[in-house]
C-alpha positions in Angstrom: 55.9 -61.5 -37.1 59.0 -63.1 -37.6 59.5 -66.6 -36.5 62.1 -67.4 -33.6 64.5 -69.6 -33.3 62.5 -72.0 -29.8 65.1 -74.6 -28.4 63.5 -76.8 -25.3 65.9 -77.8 -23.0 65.1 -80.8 -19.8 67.2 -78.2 -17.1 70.1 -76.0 -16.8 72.3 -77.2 -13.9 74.6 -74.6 -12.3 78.6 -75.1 -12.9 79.1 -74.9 -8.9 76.2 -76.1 -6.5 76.3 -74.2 -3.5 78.0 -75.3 -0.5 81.3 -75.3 0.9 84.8 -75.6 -1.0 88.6 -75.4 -0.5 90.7 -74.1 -3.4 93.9 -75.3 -3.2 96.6 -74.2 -5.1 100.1 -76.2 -6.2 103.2 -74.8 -7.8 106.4 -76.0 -9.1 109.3 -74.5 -10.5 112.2 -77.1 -11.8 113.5 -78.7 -8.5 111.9 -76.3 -6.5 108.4 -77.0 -4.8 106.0 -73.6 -4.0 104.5 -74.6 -1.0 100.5 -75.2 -1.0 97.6 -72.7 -0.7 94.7 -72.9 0.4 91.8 -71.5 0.0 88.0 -71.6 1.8 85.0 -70.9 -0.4 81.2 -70.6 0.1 79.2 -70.9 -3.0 75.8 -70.0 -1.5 71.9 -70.9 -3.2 69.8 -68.2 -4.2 67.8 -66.2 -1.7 64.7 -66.5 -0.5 63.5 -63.4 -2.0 62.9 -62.5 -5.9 64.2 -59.5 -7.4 60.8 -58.3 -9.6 62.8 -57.9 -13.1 63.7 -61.6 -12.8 60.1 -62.3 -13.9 60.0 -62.1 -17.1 56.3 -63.3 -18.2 53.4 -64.8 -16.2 50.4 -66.4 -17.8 47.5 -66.1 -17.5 48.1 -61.9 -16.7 47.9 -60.8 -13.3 44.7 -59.3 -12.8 43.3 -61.1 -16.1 39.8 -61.9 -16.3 38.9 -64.8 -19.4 38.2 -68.3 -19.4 41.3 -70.1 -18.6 39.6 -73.7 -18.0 42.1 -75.4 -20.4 45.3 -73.6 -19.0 48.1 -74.7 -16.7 49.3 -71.4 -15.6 52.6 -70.5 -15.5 55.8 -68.4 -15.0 58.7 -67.5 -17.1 62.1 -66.1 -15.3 65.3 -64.2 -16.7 67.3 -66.7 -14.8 68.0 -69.9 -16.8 69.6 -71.7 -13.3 67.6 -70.3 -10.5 65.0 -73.5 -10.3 68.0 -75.7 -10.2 70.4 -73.6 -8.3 69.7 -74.9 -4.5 69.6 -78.7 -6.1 71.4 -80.0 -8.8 69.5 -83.2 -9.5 65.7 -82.0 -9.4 64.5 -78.6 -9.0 63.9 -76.8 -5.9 60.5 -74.8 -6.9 57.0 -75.0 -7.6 53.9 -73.1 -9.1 51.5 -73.8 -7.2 47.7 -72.8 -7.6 45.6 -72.5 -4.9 41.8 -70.7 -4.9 40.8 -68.8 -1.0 39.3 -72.4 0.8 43.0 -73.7 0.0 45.2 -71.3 2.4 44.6 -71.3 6.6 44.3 -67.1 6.4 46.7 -65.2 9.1 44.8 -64.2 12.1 44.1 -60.6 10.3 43.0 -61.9 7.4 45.9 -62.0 4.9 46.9 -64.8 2.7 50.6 -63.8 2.4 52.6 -62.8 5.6 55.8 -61.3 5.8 58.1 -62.9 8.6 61.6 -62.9 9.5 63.5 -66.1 7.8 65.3 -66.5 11.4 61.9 -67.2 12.7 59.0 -68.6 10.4 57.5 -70.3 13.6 56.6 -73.2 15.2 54.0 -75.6 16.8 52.7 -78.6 16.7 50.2 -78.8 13.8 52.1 -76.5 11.4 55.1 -77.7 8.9 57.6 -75.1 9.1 60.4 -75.6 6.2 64.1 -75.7 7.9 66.5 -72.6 7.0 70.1 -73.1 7.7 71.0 -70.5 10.3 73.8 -69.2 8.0 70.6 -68.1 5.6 68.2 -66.8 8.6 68.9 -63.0 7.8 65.9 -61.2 6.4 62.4 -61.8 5.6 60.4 -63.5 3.4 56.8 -63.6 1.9 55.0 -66.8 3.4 51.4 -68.9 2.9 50.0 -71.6 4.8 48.0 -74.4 2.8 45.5 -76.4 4.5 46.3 -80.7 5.2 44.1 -81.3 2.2 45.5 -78.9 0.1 49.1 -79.8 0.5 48.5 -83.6 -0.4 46.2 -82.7 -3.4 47.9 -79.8 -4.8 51.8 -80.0 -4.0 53.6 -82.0 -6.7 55.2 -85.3 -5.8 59.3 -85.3 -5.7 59.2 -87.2 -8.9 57.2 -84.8 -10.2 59.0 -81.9 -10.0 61.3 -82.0 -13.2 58.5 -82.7 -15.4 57.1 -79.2 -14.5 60.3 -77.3 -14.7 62.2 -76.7 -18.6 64.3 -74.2 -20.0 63.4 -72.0 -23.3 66.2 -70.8 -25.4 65.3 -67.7 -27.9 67.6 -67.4 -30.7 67.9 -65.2 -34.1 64.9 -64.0 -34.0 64.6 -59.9 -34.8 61.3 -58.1 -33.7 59.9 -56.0 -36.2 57.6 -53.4 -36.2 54.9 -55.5 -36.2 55.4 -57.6 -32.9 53.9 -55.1 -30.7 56.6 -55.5 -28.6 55.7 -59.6 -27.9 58.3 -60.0 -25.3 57.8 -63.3 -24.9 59.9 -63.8 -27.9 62.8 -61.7 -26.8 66.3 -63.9 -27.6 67.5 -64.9 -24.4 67.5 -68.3 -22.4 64.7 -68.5 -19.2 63.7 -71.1 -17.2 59.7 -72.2 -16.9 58.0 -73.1 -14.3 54.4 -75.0 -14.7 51.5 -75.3 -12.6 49.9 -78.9 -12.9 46.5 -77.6 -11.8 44.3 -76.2 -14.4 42.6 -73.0 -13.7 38.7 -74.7 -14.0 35.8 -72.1 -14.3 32.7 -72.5 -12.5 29.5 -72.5 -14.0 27.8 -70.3 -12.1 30.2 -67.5 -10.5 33.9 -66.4 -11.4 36.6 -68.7 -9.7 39.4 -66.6 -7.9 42.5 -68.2 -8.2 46.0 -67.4 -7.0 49.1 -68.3 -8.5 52.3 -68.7 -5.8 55.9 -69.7 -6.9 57.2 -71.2 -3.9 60.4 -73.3 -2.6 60.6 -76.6 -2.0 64.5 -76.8 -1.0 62.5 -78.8 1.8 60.0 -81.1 0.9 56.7 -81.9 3.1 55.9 -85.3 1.0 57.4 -88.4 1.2 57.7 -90.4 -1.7 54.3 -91.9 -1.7 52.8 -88.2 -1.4 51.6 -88.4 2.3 52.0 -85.6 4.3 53.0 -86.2 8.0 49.6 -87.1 10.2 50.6 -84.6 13.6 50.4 -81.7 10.6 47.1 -79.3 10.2 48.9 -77.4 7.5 52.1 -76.4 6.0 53.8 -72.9 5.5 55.4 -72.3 2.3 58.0 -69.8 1.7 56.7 -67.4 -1.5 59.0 -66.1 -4.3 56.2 -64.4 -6.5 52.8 -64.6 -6.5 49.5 -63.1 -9.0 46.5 -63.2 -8.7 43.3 -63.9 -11.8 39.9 -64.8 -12.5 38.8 -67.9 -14.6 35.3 -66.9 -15.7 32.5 -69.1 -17.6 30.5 -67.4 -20.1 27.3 -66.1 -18.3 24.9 -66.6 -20.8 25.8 -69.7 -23.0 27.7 -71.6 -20.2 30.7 -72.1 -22.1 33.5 -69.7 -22.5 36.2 -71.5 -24.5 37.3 -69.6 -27.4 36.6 -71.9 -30.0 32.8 -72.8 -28.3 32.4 -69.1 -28.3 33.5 -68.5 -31.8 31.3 -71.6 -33.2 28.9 -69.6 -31.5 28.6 -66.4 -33.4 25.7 -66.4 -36.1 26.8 -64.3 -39.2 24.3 -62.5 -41.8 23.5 -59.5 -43.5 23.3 -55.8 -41.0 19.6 -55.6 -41.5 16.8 -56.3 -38.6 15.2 -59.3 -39.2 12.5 -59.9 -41.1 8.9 -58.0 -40.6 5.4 -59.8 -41.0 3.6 -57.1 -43.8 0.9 -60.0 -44.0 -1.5 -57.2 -43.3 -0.3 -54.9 -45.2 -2.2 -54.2 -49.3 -0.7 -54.1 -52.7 3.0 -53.4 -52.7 3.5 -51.7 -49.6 4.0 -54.9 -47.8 6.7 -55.9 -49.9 8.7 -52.5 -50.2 8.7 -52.7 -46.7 10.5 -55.8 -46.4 13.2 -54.5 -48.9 13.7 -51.3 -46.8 14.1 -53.2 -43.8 16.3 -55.8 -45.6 18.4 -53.4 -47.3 19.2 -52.0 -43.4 16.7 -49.1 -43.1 15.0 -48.5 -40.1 11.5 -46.8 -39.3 12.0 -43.6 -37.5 10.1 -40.4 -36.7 11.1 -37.3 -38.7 9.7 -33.7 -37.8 9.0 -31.7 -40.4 9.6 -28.1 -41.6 6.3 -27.2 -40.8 6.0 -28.7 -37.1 4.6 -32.0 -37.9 5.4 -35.4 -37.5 5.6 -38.4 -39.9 7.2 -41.6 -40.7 10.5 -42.0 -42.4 13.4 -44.3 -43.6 17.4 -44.0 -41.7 20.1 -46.5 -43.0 23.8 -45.6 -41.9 26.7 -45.5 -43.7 27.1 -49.3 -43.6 24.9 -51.5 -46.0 23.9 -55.0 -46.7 24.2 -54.4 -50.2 26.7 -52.7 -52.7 24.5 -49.0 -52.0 23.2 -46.6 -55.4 24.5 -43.7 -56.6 21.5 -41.2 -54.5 22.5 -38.1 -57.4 20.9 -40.3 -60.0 23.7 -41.6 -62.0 23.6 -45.2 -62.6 26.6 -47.6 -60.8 27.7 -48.3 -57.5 29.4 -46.2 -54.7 32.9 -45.9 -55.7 36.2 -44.0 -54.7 35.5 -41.0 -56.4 34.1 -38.2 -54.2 30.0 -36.6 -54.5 29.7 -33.3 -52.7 26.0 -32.3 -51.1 24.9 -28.9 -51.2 22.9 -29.1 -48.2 21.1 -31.0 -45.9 17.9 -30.3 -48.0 19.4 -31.7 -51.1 20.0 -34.7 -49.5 17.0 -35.5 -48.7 15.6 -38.1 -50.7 11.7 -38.4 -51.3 9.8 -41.3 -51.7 6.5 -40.0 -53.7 4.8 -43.6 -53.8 4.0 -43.1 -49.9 4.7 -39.7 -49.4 7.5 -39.9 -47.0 11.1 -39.0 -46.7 14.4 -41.1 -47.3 17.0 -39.2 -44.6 19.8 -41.0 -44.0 22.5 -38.6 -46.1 20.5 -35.2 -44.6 21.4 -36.8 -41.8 24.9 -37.8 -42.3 25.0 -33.9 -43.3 23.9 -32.2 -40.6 26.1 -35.1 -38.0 29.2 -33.7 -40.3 28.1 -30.3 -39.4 28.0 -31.7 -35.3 31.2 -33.2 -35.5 32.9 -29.9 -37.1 31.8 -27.5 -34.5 33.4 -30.2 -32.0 36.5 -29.8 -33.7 38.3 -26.7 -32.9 41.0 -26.8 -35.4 38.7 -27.7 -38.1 36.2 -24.9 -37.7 39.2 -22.5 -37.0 41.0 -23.9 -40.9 37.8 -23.8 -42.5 37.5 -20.3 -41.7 41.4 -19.4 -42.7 40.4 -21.3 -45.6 37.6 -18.5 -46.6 39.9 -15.8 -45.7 42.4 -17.3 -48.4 39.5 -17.6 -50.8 38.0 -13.9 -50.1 41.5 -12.2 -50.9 42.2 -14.7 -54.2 38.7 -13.4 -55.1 39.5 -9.5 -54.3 42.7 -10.1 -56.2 40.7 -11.0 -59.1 38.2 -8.6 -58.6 40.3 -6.1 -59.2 42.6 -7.0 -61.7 39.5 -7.1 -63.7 38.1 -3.8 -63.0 41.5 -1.7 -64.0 41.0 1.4 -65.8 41.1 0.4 -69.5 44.0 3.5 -70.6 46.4 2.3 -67.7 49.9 2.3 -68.9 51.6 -1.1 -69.0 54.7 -2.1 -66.6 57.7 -3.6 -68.4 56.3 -6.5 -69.8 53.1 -5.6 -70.6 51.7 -6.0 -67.3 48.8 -3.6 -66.3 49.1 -1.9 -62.9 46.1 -0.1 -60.7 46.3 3.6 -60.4 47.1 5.3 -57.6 44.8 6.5 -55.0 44.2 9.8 -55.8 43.9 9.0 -59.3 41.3 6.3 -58.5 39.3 9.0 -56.3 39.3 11.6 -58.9 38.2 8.7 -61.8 35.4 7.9 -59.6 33.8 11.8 -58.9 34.5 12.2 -62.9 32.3 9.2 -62.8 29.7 10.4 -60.2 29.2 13.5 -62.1 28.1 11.9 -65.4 26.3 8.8 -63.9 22.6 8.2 -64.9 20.9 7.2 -61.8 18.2 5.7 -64.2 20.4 3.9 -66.6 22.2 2.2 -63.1 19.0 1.1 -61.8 18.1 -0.5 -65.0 21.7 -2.2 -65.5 21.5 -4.0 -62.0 18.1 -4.9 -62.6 19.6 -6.9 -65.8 22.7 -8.1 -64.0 23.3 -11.9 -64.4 25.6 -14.0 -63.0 26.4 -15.6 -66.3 29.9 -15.1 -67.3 31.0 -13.6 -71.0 32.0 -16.4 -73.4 35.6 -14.3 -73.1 37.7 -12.3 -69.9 38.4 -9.7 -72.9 37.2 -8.5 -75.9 39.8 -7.9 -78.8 42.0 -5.4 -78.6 40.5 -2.7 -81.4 44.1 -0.7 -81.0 45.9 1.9 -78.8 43.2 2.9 -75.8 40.4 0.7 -76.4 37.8 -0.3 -74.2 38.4 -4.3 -72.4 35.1 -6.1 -72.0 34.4 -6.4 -68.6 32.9 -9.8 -66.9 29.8 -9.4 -64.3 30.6 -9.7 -60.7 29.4 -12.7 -60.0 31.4 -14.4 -62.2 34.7 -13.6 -60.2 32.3 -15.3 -56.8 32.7 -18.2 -58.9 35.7 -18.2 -60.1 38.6 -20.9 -59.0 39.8 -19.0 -55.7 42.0 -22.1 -54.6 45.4 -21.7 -55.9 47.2 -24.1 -54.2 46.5 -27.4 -52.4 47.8 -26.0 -48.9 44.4 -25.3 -47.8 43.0 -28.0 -48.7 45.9 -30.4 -47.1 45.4 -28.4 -43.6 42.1 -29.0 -43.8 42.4 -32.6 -44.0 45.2 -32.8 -41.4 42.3 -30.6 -39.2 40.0 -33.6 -39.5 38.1 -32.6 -42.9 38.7 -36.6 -43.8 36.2 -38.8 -44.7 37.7 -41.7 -42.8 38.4 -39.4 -39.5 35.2 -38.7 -39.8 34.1 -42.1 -40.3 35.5 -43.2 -37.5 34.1 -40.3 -35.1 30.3 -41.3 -36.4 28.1 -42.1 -33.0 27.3 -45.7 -32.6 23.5 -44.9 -33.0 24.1 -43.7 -36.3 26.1 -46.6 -37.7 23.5 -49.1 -36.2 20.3 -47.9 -35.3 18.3 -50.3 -34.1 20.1 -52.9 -31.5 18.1 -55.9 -33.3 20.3 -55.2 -36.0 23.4 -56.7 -34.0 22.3 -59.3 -31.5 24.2 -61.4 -28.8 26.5 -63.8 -30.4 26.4 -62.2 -33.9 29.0 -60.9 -37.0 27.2 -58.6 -39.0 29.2 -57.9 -42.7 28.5 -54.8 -44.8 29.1 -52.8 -47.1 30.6 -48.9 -46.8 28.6 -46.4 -48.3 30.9 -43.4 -49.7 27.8 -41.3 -50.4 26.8 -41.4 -46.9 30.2 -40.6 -45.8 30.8 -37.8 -48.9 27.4 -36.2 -46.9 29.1 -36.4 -43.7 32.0 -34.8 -45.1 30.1 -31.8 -46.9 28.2 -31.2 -43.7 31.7 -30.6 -41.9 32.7 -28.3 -45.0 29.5 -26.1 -44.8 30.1 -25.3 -41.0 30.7 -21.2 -40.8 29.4 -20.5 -44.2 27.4 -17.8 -44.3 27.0 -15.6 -47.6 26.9 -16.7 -51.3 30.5 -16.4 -51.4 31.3 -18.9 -48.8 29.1 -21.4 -50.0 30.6 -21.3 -53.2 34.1 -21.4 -52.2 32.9 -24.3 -50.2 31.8 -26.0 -53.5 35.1 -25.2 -54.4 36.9 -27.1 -52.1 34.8 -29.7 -52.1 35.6 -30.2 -55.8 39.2 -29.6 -55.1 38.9 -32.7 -52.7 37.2 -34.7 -55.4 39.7 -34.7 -57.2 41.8 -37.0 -54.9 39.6 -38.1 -52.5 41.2 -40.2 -49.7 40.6 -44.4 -49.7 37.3 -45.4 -47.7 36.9 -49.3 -46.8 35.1 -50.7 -48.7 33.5 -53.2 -46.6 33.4 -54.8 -42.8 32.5 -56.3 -39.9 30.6 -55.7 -36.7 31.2 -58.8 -34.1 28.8 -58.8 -30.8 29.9 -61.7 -28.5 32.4 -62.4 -25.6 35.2 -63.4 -27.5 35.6 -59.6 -28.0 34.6 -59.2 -24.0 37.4 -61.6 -23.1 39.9 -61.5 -25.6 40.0 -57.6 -26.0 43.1 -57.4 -28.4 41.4 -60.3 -31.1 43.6 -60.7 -34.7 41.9 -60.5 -37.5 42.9 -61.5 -40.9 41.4 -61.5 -43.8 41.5 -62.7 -47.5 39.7 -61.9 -50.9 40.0 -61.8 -54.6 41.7 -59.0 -54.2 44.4 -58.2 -51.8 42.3 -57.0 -48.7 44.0 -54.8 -46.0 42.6 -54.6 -42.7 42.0 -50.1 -42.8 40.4 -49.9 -38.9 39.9 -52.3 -35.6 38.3 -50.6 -33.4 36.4 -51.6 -30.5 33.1 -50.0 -29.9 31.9 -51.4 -26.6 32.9 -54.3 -24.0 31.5 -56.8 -26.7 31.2 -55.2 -29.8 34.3 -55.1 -32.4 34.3 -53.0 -35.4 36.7 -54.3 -38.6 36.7 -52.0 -41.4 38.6 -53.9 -45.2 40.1 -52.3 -48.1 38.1 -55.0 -50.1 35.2 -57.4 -49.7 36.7 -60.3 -47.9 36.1 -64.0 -48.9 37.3 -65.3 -45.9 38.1 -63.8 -42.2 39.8 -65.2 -39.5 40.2 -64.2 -36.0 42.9 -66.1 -34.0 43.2 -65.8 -30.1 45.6 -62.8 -29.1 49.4 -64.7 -27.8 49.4 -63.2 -24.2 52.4 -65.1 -24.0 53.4 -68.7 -24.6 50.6 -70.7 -23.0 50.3 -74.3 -21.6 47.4 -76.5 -21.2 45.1 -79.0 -22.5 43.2 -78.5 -26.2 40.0 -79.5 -24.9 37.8 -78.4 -21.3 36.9 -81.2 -18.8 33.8 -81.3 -17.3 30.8 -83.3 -17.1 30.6 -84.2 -20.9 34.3 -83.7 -22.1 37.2 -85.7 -20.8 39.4 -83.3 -22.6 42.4 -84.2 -25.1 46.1 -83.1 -26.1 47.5 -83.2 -29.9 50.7 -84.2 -30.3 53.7 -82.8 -32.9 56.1 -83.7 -34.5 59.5 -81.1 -34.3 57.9 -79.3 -37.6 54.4 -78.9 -35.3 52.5 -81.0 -37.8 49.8 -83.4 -35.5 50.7 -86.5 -35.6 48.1 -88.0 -32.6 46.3 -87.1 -30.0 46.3 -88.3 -26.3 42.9 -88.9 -25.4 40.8 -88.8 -21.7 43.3 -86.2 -19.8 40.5 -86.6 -17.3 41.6 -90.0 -16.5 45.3 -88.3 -15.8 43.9 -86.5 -12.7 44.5 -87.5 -9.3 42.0 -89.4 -7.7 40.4 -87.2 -4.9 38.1 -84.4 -4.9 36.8 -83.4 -9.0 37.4 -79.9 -7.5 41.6 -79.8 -8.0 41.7 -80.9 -11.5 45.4 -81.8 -10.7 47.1 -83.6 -13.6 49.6 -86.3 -12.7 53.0 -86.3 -13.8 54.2 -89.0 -12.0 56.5 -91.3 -14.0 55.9 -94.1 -11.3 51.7 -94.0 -11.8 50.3 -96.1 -14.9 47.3 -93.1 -15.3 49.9 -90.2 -15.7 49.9 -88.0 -18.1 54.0 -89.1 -18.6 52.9 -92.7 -19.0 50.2 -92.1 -21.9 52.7 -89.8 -23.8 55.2 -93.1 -23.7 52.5 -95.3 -24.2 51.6 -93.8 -27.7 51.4 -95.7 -30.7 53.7 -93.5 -32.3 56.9 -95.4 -34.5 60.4 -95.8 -32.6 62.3 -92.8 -34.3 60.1 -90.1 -33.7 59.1 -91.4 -30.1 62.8 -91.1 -29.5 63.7 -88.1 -31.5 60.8 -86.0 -29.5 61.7 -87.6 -26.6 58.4 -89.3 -26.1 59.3 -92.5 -25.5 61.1 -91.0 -21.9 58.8 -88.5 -21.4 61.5 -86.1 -21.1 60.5 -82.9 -19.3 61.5 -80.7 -22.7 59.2 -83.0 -25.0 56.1 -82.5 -22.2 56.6 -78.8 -22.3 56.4 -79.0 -26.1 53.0 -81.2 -26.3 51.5 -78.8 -23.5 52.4 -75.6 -25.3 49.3 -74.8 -26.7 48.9 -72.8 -30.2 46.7 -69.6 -30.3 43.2 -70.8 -31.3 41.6 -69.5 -35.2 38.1 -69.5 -36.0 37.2 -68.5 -39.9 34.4 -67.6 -41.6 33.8 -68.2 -45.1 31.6 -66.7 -48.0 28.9 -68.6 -48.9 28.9 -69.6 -52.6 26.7 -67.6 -54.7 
């Protein structure tokens, strides 16, 4: 992705606050003296109502489900003036967050009620914010908070500007690769930020609600007390989401980095067996079966019965044998299968059967009479080979005293001439002499098409029949190129192969677990003879299907070479993971690919060295670097304007306000000596960068910067051999 051009700006005040204003207008022309106009103008604030497209980001997502217990939530808008547009010297809204025991609920239930702006009601033990009359058209979106919720939750006066900054985007040019990051789009916005992080409960999901609200009128007095005769407040509501922070079920942590240090890699094999019982060597060659990634399975036989055997898929712990015999590792170059019989590989030592490439055969085979297209190119394919064959066929068999076209071209005869030949023929034939000549007939082709020419007339040898059936019959590439765009592919086909068949056994990939491997092209080059062989059905087909597959030999397409399976929540809670990865070669990330709600599948051009997978950017993101709860206090690096960490502000636990553990409410008040403004000042950082960054006043650009938080990376690394 390119990198943007990110300017943090304190605020952005408007050129005219609203209110009233007379415009008055002088003019004077030599001696002569224009006489005065005037002028009354109305510059009014913004609504109380948000246009939808003025939101340009929120974080976390609406509807998002993760664990967000290190993140301040917050809201990005199109309008760079709108929080300061009501009130020049501080800003007039707030993100608030509030979970269901938080709001007093309307009488039917809801948590947001429309009412009419002219009348957002009274009584005794509500605060109702003031609207001036000249504003009271319309409605608006309202919430009331509970007593406790309004003194815990709503940020002090002092506060406010600390939580409010503007972002400016510049040269910056999205590429193809940015999947459309929006959050990076050039433009200037205003930010608003929550100062209550969204905690996770250990044992359930926490439902949380996120409500940008206006405080033109503010509840708190400078101390933060709320007025005693008050119950509750109402709150008028510009935009509001809704999201669920939820703890990891089964480890109780759901950070991304505790999750990642988490994951347990090895080789994709079940673990190891106890053969203590078993004599000789059989113990032994059991533990390199299952170590190599076979499995135990029943296979039925031919004949009806049923016996043990050995399944591995196509994806290996180790570099996988040539099965054909030849010495070396899989490669790129392509190995055609004959059938499903030929691929079965027996193990005479204990009389059973290997059957992991008859069984990629006969899946290819499945998966082709899925496809439509491909079963319907495969048999155009065969109709193309049977005419090239005919074609042949009969170029061959001309009558040997045919006169020659211009050029020296021979031609067929025509019909009736053909007809009469062949009762010339009828009459002389020796029924005997045929019988005996097919008896003899081989299928071994003449060391030459034609015998010399002897002069004028003379006889051509002739090859046998079945030399022509296995002759080339594909002249050109085309059908082998619609084939492929019909799905003959070995990596379409890879990628179509049933779950059960890549890992057969579940204690191959348990909880919390990356499983690398290696690919093994002669379990895919089964797959993909399998899918060739569907509709083949005489000698003919099944050598023009040998045919092709050689023709696709040739240039077979690129398989991985190697790859990942990951089983853990990361993948359940971070659906749209990057990976990366490195080698000694350069190693290109062919397939990601997720296979169920936990599982990820990465397939590599290469064997990696290293891979990393790095939290997906929603969006810019605020919070803390590490969780608070019982046994973490929590912690924030600080940057320098190049992002390089140059300290860390320890114990953001001892930031929150005092009060209930429940609101995990950071303080940003400049005035209290446990804010989070007063550590940042307090830092033993030198003079010129605490005043270049803006540290040393806290300024509401320079806590936006410290709280941005980076997308987390977790890498794994190969173990030295």
């Amino acid at each position: 992705m390119n990198s943007p051009a990110v300017t943090l700006h304190d605020s952005h005040s408007p050129a005219v606050s609203p209110g009233k204003y007379t415009v008055k207008l002088s003019q004077k022309v030599g001696d002569n003296t224009v006489p005065d106009a005037t002028q009354e103008v109305v510059v009014a604030g913004p609504g109380y109502t948000l246009d939808p497209t003025v939101v340009f980001a929120v974080y976390p997502p609406a509807g998002g489900k993760g664990d967000y217990s290190t993140t301040l939530p917050h809201i990005t808008l199109r309008s760079v003036v709108l929080p300061w547009a009501r009130k020049t010297d501080e800003p007039w809204l707030a993100l608030l967050l509030v979970q269901n025991d938080d709001v007093v609920a309307d009488p039917s239930g809801a948590v947001l009620v429309s009412r009419p702006l002219k009348d957002l009601g009274s009584g005794s033990s509500v605060w109702v914010p003031p609207v001036d009359a000249s504003e009271s058209g319309g409605t608006c979106m309202t919430v009331d908070l509970t007593r406790n919720a309004v003194e815990a939750l709503l940020p002090r006066r002092s506060e406010l500007r600390y939580l409010t900054h503007v972002r400016d985007v510049s040269a910056f040019a999205p590429s193809a690769d940015d999947n459309k990051n929006e959050h990076w789009e050039t433009g200037k916005y205003s930010v608003l930020v929550s100062s209550r992080l969204a905690t996770t409960e250990k044992t359930a999901p926490s439902q949380y609600t996120a409500l940008l609200v206006s405080l033109a009128s503010h509840p708190l007095d400078d101390k933060g007390t709320f007025p005693a005769q008050y119950t509750s407040a109402r709150f008028i509501v510009l935009h509001s989401w809704a999201f669920e922070s939820v703890r990891d079920q089964e480890t109780g942590s759901g950070t991304f980095g505790d999750l990642a240090s988490q994951v347990q890699t090895g080789p994709l094999a079940l673990p190891a067996v106890d053969t203590s019982g078993a004599g000789g060597s059989v113990g032994q060659d059991v533990k390199d079966r299952v170590s190599s990634g076979y499995v135990p399975i029943v296979h039925q036989l031919p004949t009806g019965e049923r016996d043990l055997a050995w399944y591995r898929g196509p994806f290996t712990p180790y570099p996988p044998r040539d099965p054909h015999g030849s010495s070396g590792t899989a490669g790129s170059g392509f190995k055609a299968w004959a059938s499903a019989d030929a691929a079965m590989v027996y193990l005479p030592a204990y009389g059973v059967f290997d059957v992991s490439y008859a069984a990629a055969y006969e899946l290819g085979r499945s998966l082709a009479w899925q496809n439509a297209d491909l079963t319907a190119s495969l048999a155009r394919f065969r109709a193309h080979a049977a005419r090239r064959a005919q074609a042949q066929t009969a170029s061959a068999y001309r009558a040997p005293a045919q006169p020659q076209a211009p050029g020296g071209t021979d031609v067929l005869p025509t019909a009736p001439e053909a007809r009469s030949r062949f009762e010339e023929l009828l009459k002389k034939l020796d029924t005997r002499q045929l019988t005996t000549d097919l008896k003899n007939l081989k299928g071994d082709p003449p060391q030459s098409a034609s015998a010399p020419s002897t002069g004028s007339g003379a006889a051509r040898g002739r090859p046998h029949l079945p030399y022509f059936l296995a002759a080339p019959v594909i002249a050109d590439p085309a059908p082998a190129a619609e084939l492929a765009d019909s799905g003959l592919d070995r990596n379409a086909l890879l990628v179509q192969v049933p779950w059960w068949y890549l890992v057969p056994d579940a204690g191959m990939l348990p909880p919390d677990s990356a499983r690398l491997f290696h690919v093994d092209s002669y379990w895919v080059d089964a797959l993909v003879s399998g899918a060739a062989s569907v509709g083949a059905s005489t000698s003919f087909d099944v050598q023009a299907t040998q045919q092709l597959l050689q023709a696709y030999a040739a240039e077979p397409a690129a398989l991985p070479s190697a790859g990942m399976l990951l089983r853990s929540s990361l993948v359940l809670h971070w659906p749209k993971l990057d990976v990366t990865a490195t080698g000694k070669q350069d190693v290109r990330i062919m397939t990601v690919r997720k296979v169920a709600a936990d599982i990820l599948l990465v397939l590599f051009s290469d064997l990696p060295e290293e891979i990393t997978i790095t939290e997906p950017e929603h969006a810019l993101q605020f919070g803390i670097d590490g969780a608070i709860d019982d046994s973490k206090h929590g912690q924030i690096g600080v940057r320098d304007s190049a992002g390089n960490a140059i300290g860390t502000l320890e114990d953001i636990a001892g930031t929150l306000r005092p009060g209930s553990p429940k609101w995990h409410v950071i303080s940003f008040d400049p005035t209290s000596s446990n804010s989070l403004t007063k550590k940042l000042q307090n830092m033993d950082l030198s003079a010129d960068v605490k005043e270049k960054m803006g540290y040393s006043q806290a300024a509401p650009a320079a806590m936006a910067y410290i709280l941005m938080n980076q997308p987390q990376k977790f890498t794994w690394k190969k173990k030295a051999s």
